[in-house]
C-alpha positions in Angstrom: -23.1 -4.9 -9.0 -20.6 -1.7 -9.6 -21.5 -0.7 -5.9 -20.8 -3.8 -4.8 -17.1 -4.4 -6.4 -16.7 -0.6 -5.5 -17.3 -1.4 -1.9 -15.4 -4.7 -1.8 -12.4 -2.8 -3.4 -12.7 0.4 -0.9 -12.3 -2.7 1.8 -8.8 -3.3 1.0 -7.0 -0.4 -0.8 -6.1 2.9 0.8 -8.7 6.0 0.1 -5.9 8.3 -0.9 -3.3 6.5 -2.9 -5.9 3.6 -4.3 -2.6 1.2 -2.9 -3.6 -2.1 -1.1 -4.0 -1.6 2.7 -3.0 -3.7 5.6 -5.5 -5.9 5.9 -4.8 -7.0 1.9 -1.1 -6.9 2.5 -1.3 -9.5 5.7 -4.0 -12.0 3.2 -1.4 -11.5 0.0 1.8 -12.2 2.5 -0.1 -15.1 4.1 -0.8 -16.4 0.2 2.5 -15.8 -1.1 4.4 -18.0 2.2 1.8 -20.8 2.0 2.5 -20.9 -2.0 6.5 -21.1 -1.5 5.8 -22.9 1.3 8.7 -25.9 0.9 9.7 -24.7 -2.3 13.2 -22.5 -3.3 10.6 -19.1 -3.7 9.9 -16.4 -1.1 8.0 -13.3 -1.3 9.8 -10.3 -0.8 8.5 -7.9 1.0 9.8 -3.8 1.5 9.4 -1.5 4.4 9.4 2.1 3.7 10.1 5.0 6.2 9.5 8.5 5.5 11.5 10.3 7.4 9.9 13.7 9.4 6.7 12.5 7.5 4.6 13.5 10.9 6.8 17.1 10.7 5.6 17.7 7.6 2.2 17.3 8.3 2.3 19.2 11.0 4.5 22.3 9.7 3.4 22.3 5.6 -0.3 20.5 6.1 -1.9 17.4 5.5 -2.3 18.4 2.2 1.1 18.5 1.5 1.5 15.4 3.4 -1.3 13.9 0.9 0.7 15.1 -2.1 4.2 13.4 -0.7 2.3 10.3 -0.4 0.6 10.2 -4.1 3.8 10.9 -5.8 5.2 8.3 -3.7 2.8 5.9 -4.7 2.5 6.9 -8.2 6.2 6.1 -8.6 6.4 2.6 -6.7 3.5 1.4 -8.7 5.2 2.7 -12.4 7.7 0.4 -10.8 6.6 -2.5 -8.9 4.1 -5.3 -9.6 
């Protein structure tokens, strides 16, 4: 049964940071408009760009790359539901 919740899980969050992926984000989005739906309550929903990400990949590493991105994470989850 672990495999199977580990596997369901892996579906829907991103290898690296263990965040929700896209294909979680669309269904949760989709959830959150049908449940405000003619009500005064919206989701809210941020875009983040990180600037010369690709650069940095390319000049430092992906490792590097791997390491902006779990700090990144690590902070928006301390700080977001």
């Amino acid at each position: 049964l672990a495999t199977i919740e580990r596997l369901l899980h892996d579906a829907v969050h991103d290898n690296l940071t263990g965040l929700p992926n896209r294909q979680l984000f669309v269904d949760r989005l989709g959830a959150g408009l049908a449940f405000g739906a003619g009500k005064d309550w919206r989701p809210t929903v941020i875009a983040i760009n990180l600037d010369r990400f690709k650069h940095v990949n390319e000049s430092v590493g992906h490792s590097a790359g791997d390491s902006i991105l779990l700090t990144l994470s690590r902070r928006l989850s301390r700080l977001l539901r």
